[in-house]
SEVEX-164337 format. One record per residue (C-alpha): residue number from 1; residue in three letters; y, z negated, x. Coordinates in nm, 2 decimals. Layout:
BEGIN
(node NUM,'ALA',(Y,Z,X))
...
END
This chain:
BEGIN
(node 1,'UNK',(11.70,0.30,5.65))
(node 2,'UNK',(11.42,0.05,5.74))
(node 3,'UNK',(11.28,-0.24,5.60))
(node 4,'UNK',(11.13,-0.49,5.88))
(node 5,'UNK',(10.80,-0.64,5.65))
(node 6,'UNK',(10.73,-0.99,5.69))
(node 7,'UNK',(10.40,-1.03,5.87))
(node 8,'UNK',(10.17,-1.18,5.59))
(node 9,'UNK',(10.27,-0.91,5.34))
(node 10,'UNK',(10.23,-0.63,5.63))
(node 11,'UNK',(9.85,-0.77,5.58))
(node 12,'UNK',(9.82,-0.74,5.26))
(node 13,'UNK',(9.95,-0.38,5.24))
(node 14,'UNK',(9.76,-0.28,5.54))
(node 15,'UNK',(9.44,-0.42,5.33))
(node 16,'UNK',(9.54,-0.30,5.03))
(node 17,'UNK',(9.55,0.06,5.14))
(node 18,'UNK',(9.22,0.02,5.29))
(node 19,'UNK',(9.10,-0.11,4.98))
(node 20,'UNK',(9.24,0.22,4.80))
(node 21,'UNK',(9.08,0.42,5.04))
(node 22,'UNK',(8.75,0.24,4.97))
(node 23,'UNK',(8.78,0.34,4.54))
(node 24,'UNK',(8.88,0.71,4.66))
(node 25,'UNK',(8.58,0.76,4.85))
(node 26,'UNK',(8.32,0.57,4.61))
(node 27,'UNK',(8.49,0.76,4.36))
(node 28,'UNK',(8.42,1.10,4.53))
(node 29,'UNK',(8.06,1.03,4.68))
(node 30,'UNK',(7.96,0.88,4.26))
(node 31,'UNK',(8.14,1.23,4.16))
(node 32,'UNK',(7.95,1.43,4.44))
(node 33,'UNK',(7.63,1.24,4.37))
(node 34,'UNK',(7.62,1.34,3.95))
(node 35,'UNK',(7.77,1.68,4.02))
(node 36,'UNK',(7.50,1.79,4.25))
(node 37,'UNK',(7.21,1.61,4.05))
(node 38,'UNK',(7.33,1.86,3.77))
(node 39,'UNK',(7.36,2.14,3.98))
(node 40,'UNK',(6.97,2.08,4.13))
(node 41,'UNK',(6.84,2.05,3.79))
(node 42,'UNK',(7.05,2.36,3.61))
(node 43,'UNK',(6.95,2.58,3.92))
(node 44,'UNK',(6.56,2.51,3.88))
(node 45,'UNK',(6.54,2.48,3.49))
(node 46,'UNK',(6.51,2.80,3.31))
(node 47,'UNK',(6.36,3.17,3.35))
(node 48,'UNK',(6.43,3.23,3.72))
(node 49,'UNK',(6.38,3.60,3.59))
(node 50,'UNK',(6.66,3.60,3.36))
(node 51,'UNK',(7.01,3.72,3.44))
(node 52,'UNK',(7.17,3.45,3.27))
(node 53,'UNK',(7.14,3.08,3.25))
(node 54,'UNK',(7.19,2.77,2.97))
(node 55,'UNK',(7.36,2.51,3.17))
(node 56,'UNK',(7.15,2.15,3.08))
(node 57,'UNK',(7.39,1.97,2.82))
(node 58,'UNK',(7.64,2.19,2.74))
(node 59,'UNK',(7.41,2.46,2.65))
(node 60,'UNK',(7.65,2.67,2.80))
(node 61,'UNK',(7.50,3.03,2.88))
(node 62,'UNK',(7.66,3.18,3.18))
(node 63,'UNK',(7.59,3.46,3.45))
(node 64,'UNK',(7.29,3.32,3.71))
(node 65,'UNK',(7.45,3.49,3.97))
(node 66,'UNK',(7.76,3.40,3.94))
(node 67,'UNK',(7.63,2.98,3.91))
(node 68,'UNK',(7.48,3.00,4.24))
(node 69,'UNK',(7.84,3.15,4.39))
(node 70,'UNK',(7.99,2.88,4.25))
(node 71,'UNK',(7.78,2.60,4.24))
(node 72,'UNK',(7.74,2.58,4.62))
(node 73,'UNK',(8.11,2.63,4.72))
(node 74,'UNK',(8.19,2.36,4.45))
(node 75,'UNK',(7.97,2.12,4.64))
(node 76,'UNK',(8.05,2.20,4.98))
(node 77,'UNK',(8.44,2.14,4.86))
(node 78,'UNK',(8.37,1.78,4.72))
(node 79,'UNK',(8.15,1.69,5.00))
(node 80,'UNK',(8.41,1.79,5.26))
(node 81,'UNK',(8.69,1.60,5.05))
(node 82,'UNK',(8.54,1.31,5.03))
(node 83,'UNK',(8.51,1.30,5.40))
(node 84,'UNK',(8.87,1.33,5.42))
(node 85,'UNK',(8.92,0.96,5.24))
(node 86,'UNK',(8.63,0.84,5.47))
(node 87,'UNK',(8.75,0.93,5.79))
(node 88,'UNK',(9.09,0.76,5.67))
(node 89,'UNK',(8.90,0.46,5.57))
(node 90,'UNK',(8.70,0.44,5.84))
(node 91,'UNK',(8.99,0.48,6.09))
(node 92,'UNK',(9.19,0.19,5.90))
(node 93,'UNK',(8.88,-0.02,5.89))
(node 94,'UNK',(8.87,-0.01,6.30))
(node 95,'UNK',(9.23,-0.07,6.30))
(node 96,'UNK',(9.14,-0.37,6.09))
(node 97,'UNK',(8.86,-0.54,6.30))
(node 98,'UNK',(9.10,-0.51,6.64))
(node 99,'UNK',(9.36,-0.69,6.49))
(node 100,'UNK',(9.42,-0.97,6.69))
(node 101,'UNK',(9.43,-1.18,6.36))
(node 102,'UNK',(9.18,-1.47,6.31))
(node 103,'UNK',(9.02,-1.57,5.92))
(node 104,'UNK',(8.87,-1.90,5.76))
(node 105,'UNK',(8.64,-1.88,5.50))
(node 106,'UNK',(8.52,-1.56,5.52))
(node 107,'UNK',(8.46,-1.33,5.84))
(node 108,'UNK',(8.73,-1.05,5.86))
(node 109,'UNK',(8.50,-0.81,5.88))
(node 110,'UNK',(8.38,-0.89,5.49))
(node 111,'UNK',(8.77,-0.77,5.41))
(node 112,'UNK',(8.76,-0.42,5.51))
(node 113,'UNK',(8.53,-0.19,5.34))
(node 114,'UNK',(8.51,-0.37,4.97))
(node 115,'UNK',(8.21,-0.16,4.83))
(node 116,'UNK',(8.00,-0.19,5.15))
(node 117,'UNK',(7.84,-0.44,5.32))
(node 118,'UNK',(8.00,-0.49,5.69))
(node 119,'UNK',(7.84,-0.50,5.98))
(node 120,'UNK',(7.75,-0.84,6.17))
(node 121,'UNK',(7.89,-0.87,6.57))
(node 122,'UNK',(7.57,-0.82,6.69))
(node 123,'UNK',(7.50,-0.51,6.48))
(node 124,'UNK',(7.77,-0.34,6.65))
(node 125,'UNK',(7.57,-0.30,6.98))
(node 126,'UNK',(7.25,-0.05,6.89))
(node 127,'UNK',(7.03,-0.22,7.14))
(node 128,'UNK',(7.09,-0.56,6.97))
(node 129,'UNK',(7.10,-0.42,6.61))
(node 130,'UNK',(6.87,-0.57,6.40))
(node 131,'UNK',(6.60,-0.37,6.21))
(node 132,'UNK',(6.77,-0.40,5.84))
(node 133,'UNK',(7.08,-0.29,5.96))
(node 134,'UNK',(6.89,0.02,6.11))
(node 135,'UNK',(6.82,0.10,5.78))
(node 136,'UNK',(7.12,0.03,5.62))
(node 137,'UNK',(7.30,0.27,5.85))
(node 138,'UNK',(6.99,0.54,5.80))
(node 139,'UNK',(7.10,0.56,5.42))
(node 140,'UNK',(7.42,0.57,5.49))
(node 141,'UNK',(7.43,0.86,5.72))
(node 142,'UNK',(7.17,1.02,5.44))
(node 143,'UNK',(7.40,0.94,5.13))
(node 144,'UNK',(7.72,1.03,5.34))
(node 145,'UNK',(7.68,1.33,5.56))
(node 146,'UNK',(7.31,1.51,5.49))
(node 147,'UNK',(7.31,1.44,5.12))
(node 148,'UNK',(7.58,1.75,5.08))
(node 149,'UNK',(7.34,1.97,5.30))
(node 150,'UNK',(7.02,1.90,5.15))
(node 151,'UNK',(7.15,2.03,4.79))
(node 152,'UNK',(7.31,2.32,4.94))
(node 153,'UNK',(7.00,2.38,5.06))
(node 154,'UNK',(6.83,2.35,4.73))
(node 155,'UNK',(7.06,2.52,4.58))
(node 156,'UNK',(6.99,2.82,4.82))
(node 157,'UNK',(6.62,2.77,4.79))
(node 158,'UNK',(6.61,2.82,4.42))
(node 159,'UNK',(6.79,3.15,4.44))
(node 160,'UNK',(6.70,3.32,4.81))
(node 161,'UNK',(6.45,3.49,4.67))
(node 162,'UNK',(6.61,3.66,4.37))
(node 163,'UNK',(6.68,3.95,4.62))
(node 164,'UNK',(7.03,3.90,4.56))
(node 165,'UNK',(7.32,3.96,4.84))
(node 166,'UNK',(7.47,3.63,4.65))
(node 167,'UNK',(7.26,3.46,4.82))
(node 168,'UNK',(7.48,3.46,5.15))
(node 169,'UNK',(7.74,3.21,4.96))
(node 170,'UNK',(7.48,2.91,4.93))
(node 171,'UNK',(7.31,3.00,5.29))
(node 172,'UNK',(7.73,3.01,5.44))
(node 173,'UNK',(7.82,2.69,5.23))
(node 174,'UNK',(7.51,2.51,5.39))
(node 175,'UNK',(7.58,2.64,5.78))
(node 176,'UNK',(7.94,2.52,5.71))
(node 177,'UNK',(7.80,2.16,5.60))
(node 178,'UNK',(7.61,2.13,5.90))
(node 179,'UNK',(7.86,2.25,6.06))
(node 180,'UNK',(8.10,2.02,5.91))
(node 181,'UNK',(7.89,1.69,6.00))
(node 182,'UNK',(7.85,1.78,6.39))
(node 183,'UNK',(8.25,1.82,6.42))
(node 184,'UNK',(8.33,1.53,6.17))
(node 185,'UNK',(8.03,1.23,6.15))
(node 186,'UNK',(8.09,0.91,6.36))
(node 187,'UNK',(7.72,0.93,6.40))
(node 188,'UNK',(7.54,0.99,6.70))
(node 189,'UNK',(7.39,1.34,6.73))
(node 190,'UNK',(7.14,1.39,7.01))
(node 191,'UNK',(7.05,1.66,7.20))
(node 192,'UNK',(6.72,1.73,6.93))
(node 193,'UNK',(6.92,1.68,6.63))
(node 194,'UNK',(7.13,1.98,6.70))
(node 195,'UNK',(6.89,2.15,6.91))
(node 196,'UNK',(6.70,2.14,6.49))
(node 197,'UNK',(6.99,2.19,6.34))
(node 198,'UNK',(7.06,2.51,6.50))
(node 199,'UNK',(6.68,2.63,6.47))
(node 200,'UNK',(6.65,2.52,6.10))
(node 201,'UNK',(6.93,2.71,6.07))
(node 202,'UNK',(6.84,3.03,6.25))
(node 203,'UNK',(6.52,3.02,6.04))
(node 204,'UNK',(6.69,2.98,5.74))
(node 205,'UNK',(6.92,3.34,5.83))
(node 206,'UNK',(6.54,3.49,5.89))
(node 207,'UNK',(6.42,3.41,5.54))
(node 208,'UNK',(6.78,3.51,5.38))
(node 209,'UNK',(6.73,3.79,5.49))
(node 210,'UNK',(6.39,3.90,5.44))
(node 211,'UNK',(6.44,3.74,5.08))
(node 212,'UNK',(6.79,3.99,5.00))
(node 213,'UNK',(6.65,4.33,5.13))
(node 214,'UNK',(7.01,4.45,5.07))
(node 215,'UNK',(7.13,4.26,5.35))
(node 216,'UNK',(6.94,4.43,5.67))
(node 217,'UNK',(6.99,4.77,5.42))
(node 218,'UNK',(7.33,4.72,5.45))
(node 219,'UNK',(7.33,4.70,5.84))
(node 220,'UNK',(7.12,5.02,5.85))
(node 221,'UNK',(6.77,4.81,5.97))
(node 222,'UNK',(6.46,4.85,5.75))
(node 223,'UNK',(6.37,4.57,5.46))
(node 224,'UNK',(6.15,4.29,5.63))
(node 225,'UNK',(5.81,4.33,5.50))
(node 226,'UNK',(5.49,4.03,5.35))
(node 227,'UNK',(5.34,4.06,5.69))
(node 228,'UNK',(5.62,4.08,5.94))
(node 229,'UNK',(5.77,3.75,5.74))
(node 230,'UNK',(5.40,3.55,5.77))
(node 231,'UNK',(5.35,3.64,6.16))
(node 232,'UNK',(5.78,3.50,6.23))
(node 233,'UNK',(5.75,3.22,6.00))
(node 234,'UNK',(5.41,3.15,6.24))
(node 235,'UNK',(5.59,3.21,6.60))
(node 236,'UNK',(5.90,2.98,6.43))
(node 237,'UNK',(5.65,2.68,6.39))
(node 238,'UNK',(5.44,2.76,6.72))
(node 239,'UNK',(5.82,2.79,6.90))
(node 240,'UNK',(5.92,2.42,6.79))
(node 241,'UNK',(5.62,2.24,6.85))
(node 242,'UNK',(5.61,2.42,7.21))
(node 243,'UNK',(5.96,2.37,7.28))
(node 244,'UNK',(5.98,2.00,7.09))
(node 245,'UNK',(5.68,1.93,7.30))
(node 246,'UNK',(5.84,2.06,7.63))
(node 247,'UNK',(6.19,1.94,7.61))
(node 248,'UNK',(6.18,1.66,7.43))
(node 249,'UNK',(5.82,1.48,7.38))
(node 250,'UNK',(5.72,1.50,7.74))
(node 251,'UNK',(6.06,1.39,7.89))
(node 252,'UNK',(6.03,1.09,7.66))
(node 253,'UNK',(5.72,0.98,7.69))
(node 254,'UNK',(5.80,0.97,8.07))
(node 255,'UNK',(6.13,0.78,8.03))
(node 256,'UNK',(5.97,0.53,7.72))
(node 257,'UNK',(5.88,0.14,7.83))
(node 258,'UNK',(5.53,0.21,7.74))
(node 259,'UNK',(5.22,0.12,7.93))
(node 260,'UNK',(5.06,0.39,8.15))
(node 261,'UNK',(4.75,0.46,7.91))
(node 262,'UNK',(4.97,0.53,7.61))
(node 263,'UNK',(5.16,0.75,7.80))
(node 264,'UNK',(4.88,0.91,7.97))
(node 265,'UNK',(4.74,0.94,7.57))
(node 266,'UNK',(5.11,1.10,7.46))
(node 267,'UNK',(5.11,1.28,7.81))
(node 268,'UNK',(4.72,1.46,7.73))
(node 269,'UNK',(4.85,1.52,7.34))
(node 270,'UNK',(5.14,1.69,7.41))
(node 271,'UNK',(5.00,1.96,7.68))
(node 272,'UNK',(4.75,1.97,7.45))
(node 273,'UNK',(4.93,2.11,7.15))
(node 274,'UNK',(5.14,2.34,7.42))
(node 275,'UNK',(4.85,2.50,7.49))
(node 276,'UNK',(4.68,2.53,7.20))
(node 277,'UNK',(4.98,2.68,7.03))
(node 278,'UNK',(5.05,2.88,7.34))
(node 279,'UNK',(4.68,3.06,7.32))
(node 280,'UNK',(4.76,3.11,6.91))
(node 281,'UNK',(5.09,3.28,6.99))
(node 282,'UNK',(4.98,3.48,7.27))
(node 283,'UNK',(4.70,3.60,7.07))
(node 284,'UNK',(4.88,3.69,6.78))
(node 285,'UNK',(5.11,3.88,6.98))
(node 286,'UNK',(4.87,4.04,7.22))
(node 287,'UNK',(4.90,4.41,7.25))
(node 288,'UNK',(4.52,4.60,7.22))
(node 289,'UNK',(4.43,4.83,7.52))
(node 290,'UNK',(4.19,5.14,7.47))
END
């Protein structure tokens, strides 16, 4: 059996689940924030030589390996939940602002999302945003979606070269995370963002596995040896600078509002660094002849 609501108390329930939605997910991102501040500082505190580890605090004392297991698929759980509760308050949030429903003394925007500051009309619109609001939304997207990755990634920094096959679980969690914010984020990704994500990521499988000699072992490829990682880890920077350069620089330098000398100065800088790098990595590469 149905109950028909009257309309004013509709409102309030509609904005009172929003404003529930709004203490879940500052509760989460305050939880995710102090949970990975003690992870960071547990994983790089202590004799990175030593099997075990004294948790910071507690003075617990517990297997290194199995922390960094843990640790990263702990994170990569609480960063993922709380993006459940914000997709939900997000979602009611636009419900909220297209409510044909008018408000005097405040805007109706300041109702919806009480822990964060809302967003002016004009904001809304990316070519009329204004430059604080560009910031605002920068430390959002940092504090909501790439805060999770960059402490996986610390978390797998401080152990990928232990020469451990653990080492996967931090390097999977973070792929999954960056993974997780190009399905999930209402942010904007451009073509470069996840043409870097993908290459950061690629380049972060290269060091895995020259750092856990177990892994190409276990494939049946030889370990990656000192002077095979320095000449990659060169053709990885000389690859993005030639293909940023390419692919990205050039074609918006061309498209930019800019006045023709400063885009003939980007234009000379650019085929400048594409052939400098060019020259380095054909040299490196270059195959002696007797």
């Amino acid at each position: 059996m149905s109950h028909k609501l009257d309309p004013e108390k509709e409102l309030e329930y509609f904005l009172e689940t929003i404003a529930e939605a709004s203490r879940h997910v500052r509760s989460l991102l305050f939880i995710l924030f102090l949970s990975s501040i003690y992870v960071v500082v547990a994983a790089y505190t202590g004799d990175w030589q030593s099997e075990t580890l004294i948790l910071p605090i507690v003075e617990a004392e517990i297997s290194r390996r199995w922390f960094f297991i843990i640790s990263p698929i702990f994170i990569l759980f609480n960063y993922v939940y709380m993006h459940l509760y914000l997709k939900d308050l997000i979602k009611r949030g636009e419900m909220f602002y297209n409510l044909p429903i008018e408000t005097s003394f405040v805007a109706k925007n300041y109702l919806g999302f009480p822990w964060i500051l809302p967003m002016e009309e004009g904001d809304r619109d990316p070519k009329t945003r204004s430059l604080s609001r560009k910031f605002m939304n920068f430390c959002l997207d940092i504090a909501f979606w790439w805060y999770g990755p960059a402490v996986l990634l610390a978390i797998l920094m401080a152990y990928i070269f232990q020469q451990d096959i653990a080492a996967l679980v931090p390097y999977i969690c973070f792929c999954l995370s960056i993974l997780h914010y190009f399905m999930n984020s209402r942010f904007e990704k451009s073509t470069y963002k996840k043409f870097l994500t993908a290459y950061l990521s690629a380049f972060l499988f290269f060091i895995t596995l020259t750092a856990v000699p177990a892994i190409p072992m276990f494939f049946g490829f030889a370990a990656i040896d000192n002077e095979l990682l320095a000449a990659t880890v060169r053709a990885f920077i000389t690859g993005y600078v030639v293909i940023y350069c390419v692919f990205f620089g050039l074609p918006k330098t061309f498209k930019s509002d800019k006045s023709i000398r400063r885009k003939a100065a980007w234009v000379i800088f650019y085929v400048f660094l594409i052939v400098t790098f060019t020259l380095n990595l054909m040299r490196e590469h270059q195959v002696p002849f007797e």
